[in-house]
BAPAMI-107960 format. One record per residue (C-alpha): residue number from 1; x, y, z. Coordinates in steps of 0.25 Angstrom, whole numbers. Example, Ala and Ser with C-alpha at 12.3 -4.5 7.8 and 13.67 -1.06 7.14 Angstrom:
# residues 2
1	49	-18	31
2	55	-4	29
END
This chain:
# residues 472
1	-32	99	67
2	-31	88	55
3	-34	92	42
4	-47	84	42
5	-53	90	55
6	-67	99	53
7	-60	109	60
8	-48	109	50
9	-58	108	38
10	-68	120	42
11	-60	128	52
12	-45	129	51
13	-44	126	36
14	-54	138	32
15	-48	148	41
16	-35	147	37
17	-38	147	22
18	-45	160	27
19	-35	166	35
20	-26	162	25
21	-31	167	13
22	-39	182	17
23	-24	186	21
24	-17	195	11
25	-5	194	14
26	3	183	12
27	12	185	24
28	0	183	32
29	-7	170	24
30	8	165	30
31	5	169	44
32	-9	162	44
33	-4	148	39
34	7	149	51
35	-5	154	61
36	-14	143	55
37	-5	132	55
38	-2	135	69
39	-15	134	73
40	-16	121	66
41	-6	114	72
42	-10	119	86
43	-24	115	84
44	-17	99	84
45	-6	101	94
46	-5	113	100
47	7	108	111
48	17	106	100
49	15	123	92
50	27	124	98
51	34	115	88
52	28	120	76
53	36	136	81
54	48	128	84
55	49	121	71
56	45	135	64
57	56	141	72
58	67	131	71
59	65	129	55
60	62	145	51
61	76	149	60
62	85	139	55
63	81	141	39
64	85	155	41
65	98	152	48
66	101	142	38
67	98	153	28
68	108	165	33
69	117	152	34
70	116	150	19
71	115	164	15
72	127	166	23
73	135	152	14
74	136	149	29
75	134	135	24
76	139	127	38
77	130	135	46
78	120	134	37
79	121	118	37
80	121	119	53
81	109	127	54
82	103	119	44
83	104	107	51
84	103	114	66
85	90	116	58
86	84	101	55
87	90	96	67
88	81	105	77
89	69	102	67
90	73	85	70
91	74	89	85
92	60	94	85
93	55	82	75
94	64	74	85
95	60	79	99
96	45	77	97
97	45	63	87
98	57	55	90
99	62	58	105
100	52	47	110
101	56	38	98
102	71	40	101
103	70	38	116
104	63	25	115
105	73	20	105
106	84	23	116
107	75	16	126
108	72	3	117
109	90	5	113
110	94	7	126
111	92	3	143
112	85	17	146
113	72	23	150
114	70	35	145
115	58	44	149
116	52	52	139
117	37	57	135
118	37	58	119
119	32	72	114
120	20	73	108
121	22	75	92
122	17	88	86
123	11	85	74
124	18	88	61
125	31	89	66
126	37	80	56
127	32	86	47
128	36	102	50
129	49	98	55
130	52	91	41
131	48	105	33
132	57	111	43
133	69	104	40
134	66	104	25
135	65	119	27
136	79	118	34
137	85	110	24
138	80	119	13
139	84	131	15
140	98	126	19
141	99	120	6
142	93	133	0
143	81	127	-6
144	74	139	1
145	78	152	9
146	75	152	23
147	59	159	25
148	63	171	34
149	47	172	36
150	44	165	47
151	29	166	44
152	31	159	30
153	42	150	36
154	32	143	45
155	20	145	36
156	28	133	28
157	32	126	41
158	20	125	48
159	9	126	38
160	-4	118	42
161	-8	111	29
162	6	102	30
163	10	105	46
164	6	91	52
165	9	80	39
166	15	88	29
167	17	88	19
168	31	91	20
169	34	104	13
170	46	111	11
171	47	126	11
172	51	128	-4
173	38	121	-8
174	28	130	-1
175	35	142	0
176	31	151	-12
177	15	149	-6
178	22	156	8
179	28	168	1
180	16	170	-10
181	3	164	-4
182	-7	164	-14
183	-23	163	-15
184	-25	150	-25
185	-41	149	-25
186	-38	137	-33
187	-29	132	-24
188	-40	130	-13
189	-50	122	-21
190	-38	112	-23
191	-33	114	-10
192	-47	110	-5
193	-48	98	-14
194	-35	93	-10
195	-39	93	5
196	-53	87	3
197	-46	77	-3
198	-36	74	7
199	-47	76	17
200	-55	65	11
201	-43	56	12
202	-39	57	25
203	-56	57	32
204	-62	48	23
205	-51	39	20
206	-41	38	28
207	-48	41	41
208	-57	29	37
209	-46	19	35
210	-38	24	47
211	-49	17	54
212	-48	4	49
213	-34	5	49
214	-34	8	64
215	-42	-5	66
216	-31	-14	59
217	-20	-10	64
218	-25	-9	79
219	-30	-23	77
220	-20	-33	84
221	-13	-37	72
222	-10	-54	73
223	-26	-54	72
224	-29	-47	59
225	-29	-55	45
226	-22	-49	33
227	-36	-44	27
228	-37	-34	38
229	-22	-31	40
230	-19	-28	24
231	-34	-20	25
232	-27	-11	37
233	-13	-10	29
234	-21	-5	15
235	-30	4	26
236	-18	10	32
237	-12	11	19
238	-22	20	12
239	-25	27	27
240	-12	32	28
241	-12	39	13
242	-25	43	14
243	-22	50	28
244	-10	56	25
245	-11	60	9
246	-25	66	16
247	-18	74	24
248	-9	79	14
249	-18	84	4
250	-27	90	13
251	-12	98	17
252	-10	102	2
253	-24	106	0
254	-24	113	12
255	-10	119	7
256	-18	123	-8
257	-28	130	0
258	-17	140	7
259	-8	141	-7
260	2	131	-5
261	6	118	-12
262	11	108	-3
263	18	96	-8
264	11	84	-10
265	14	73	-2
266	8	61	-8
267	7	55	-20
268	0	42	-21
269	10	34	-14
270	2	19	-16
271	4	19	-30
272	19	19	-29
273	26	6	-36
274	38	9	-27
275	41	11	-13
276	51	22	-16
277	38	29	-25
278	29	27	-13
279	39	35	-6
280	38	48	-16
281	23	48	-15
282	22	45	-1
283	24	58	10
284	30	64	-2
285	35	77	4
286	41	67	16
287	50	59	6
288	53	71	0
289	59	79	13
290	68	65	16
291	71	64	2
292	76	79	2
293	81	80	14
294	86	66	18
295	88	57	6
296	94	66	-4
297	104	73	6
298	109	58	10
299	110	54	-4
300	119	65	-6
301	127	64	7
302	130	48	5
303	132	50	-11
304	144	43	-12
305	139	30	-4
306	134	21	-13
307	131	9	-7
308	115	10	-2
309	115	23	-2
310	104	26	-5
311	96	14	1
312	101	18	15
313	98	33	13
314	82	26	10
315	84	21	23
316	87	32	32
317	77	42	24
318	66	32	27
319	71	28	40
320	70	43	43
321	56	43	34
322	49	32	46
323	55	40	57
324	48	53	52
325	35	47	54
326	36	43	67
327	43	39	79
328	45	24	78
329	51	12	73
330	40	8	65
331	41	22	57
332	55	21	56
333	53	3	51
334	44	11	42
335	53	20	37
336	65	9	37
337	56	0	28
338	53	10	16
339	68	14	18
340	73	-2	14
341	62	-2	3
342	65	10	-3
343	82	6	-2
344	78	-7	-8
345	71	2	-20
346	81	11	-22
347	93	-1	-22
348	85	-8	-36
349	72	-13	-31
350	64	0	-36
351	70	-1	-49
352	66	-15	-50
353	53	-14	-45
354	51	-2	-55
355	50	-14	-66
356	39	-23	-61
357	25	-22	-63
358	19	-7	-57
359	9	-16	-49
360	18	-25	-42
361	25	-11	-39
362	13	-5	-34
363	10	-18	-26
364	25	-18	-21
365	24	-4	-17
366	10	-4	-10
367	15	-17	-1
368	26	-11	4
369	22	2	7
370	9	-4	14
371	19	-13	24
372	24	1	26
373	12	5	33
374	12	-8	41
375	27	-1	49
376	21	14	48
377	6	9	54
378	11	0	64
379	19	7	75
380	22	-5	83
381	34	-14	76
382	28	-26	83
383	16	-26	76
384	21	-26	63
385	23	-41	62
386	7	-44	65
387	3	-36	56
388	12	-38	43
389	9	-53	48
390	-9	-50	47
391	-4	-43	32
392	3	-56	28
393	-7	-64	31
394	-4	-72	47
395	-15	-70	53
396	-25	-75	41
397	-31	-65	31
398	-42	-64	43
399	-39	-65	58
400	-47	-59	71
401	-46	-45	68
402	-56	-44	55
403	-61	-32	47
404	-74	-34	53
405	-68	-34	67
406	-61	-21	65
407	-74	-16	57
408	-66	-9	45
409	-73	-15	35
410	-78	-2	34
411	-65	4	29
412	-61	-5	17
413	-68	3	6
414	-61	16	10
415	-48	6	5
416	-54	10	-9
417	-54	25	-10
418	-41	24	0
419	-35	18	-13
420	-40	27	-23
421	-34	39	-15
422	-22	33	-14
423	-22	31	-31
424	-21	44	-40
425	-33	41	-46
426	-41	50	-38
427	-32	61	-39
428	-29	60	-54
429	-44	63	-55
430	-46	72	-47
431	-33	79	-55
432	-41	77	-67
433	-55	84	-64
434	-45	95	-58
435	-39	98	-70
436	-51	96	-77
437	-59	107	-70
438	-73	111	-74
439	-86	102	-69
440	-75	90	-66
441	-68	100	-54
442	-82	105	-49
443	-85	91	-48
444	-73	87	-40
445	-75	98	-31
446	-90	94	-28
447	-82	80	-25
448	-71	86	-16
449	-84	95	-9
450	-91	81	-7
451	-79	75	-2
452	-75	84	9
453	-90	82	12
454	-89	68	14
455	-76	69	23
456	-82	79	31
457	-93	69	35
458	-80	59	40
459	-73	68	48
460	-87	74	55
461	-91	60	58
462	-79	52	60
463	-70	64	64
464	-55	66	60
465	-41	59	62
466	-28	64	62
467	-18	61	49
468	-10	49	50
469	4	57	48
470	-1	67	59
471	7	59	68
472	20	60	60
END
């Protein structure tokens, strides 16, 4: 049930607000998020519930084991149920993402044939699984005491706005909204403007460039020009933000709605002037869960190596970055790739590149980060050469495969408000008439009513499509 379905927008969504809401007690508000979020999840993929009680299970027993471990100064046994703790959390990760991807790597090391059907992937998974560990780890470093309510503990866990793509949350941030829910009138008017917003993004824009996207890069790629192979990267490019920064604030309005304030996930990563910058406003709450829990522990353990210490811990965090997004070489070539231009930042480069001129930063950054998308997009390592080689020219700036042949010249003027979303222009005004109130707010709320109109009218006539990271 995606967040841009008709049923989610006039069915699911309103009831739970309701149920939510008319309740008095705030015990029970906990109990229908739980009941709701459940429903939601088995409404997508109702073979895999299973997982969501055995993650619940796992993550709510071991935080309080590690807890009467640390109230007791048992620190060994603490540390052993902590890490008896994230490593059943990677098993399940591991069991249903990578088994498949580590068998065939045996296969293609080895001379053996092993027989094996791949599980299907319950959705989210990456996603809970990391807020498990991150409660884990928290509450063995005392960041947080162990929640002995199971109804609040899985409440955090499990709740819908941020189950299926995140964004990753960590208990301390949303856990004063679980003990002391609250009515915020207010908080619904921006919740729902948030989500229109995000709604917008996804339906109208990214949906509509997915399709000429899918175009180019199903095309055979040794008989496309570089006109349409760049206009399928700067598609794809603005598709991928759009879907994903969609989905996330459609989640925190979502989360505004109900009382709670879930991170932000996005910051308006295309205007960075570095790649390690792209990096902080990118999946912001995924660089933040490595950095915190990977990056910084590694820094500290190998403290007194000097020598590329840091460049090599890069390496592995985004080595470990690419896997998390799927099971295959092309994620983990992806990950490897930020991982060397990051280390080549971080041994002088950045430093450097901080003294030229901002546009050649931004053109710099923007190049790079767009070749990225080239490994992320194209799951088959073999096609890679045919297409950097259509980019840079080696088929001719025209070849067989045309934009009239493919029929997306349609899709080229939704590259411009693609653009402007990606900018914080729009947002600055709209920060500006919110904090100017009066007529200028009534004004932007006919606009936001107008809009969610508009949207309405793509998914009724061209249906919806599942988010992009869904599949992570």
């Amino acid at each position: 049930m995606p967040f841009s379905s008709i049923t989610f927008i006039f069915l699911f969504l309103p009831i739970s607000l309701i149920l939510f809401y008319i309740l008095p007690y705030r015990g029970w508000r906990n109990a229908v998020l739980v009941f709701t979020s459940l429903v939601f999840f088995a409404w997508s993929d109702p073979t895999h519930i299973h997982v969501l009680f055995i993650s619940i299970l796992i993550n709510y027993l071991w935080g309080l084991l590690i807890g009467k471990a640390k109230a007791r100064n048992a620190e060994i046994t603490a540390k052993t149920q902590m890490w008896i703790g994230v490593a059943l959390n990677l098993l399940l990760l591991g069991l249903y993402k990578y088994t498949g991807f580590f068998l065939n790597t045996l296969e293609a090391i080895f001379p053996i044939k092993i027989n094996y059907t791949q599980w299907a992937l319950p959705l989210g998974i990456s996603f809970f699984t990391f807020s498990g560990i991150s409660y884990i780890l928290d509450v063995y470093n005392q960041v947080n005491a162990p929640e002995k309510n199971l109804i609040r503990f899985s409440s955090y866990l499990i709740m819908f706005p941020k189950l299926l793509q995140g964004p990753i949350t960590r208990f301390i941030q949303i856990k004063e909204e679980l003990v002391n829910p609250k009515f915020f009138p207010l908080g619904i008017m921006q919740g729902a403007r948030r989500f229109i917003g995000g709604l917008a993004k996804k339906v109208i824009l990214a949906d509509s460039l997915a399709l000429a996207t899918n175009k180019v890069f199903s095309s055979n790629f040794n008989e496309i020009g570089a006109g349409v192979a760049w206009f399928g990267l700067f598609a794809y490019t603005f598709q991928i933000y759009l879907d994903f920064s969609g989905y996330t604030d459609m989640a925190i309005g979502i989360g505004q709605m109900l009382g709670f304030q879930l991170p932000e996930n996005f910051n308006f990563p295309y205007i960075s002037r570095s790649i390690s910058e792209f990096w902080r406003r990118w999946h912001i709450t995924l660089g933040a869960w490595f950095r915190t829990y990977l990056f910084i522990p590694l820094e500290f353990a190998r403290k007194r190596e000097k020598f590329l210490r840091q460049q090599s811990n890069l390496l592995i965090v985004f080595l470990l970055t690419g896997l998390w997004h799927g099971a295959s070489w092309n994620f983990v070539i992806w990950g490897a790739y930020y991982g060397v231009i990051l280390a080549i930042e971080a041994s002088g480069f950045g430093k450097t590149l901080k003294k030229t001129a901002p546009f050649f930063q931004h053109v710099y950054s923007l190049i790079l980060i767009m070749l990225g998308w080239v490994f992320f997009q194209i799951t088959d390592i073999h096609e890679w050469g045919s297409f950097l080689g259509a980019l840079f020219g080696t088929h001719g700036w025209r070849n067989a495969v045309t934009f009239r042949s493919l029929n997306i010249l349609f899709y080229i003027p939704f590259l411009i408000p693609g653009l402007l979303f990606s900018l914080p222009f729009m947002h600055k005004l709209g920060a500006r008439v919110k904090e100017k109130g009066g007529k200028a707010l009534l004004v932007l709320d006919i606009v936001y009513i107008l809009l969610f109109l508009f949207t309405l009218t793509f998914i009724l006539s061209k249906g919806f499509t599942t988010f992009m990271y869904a599949e992570f």
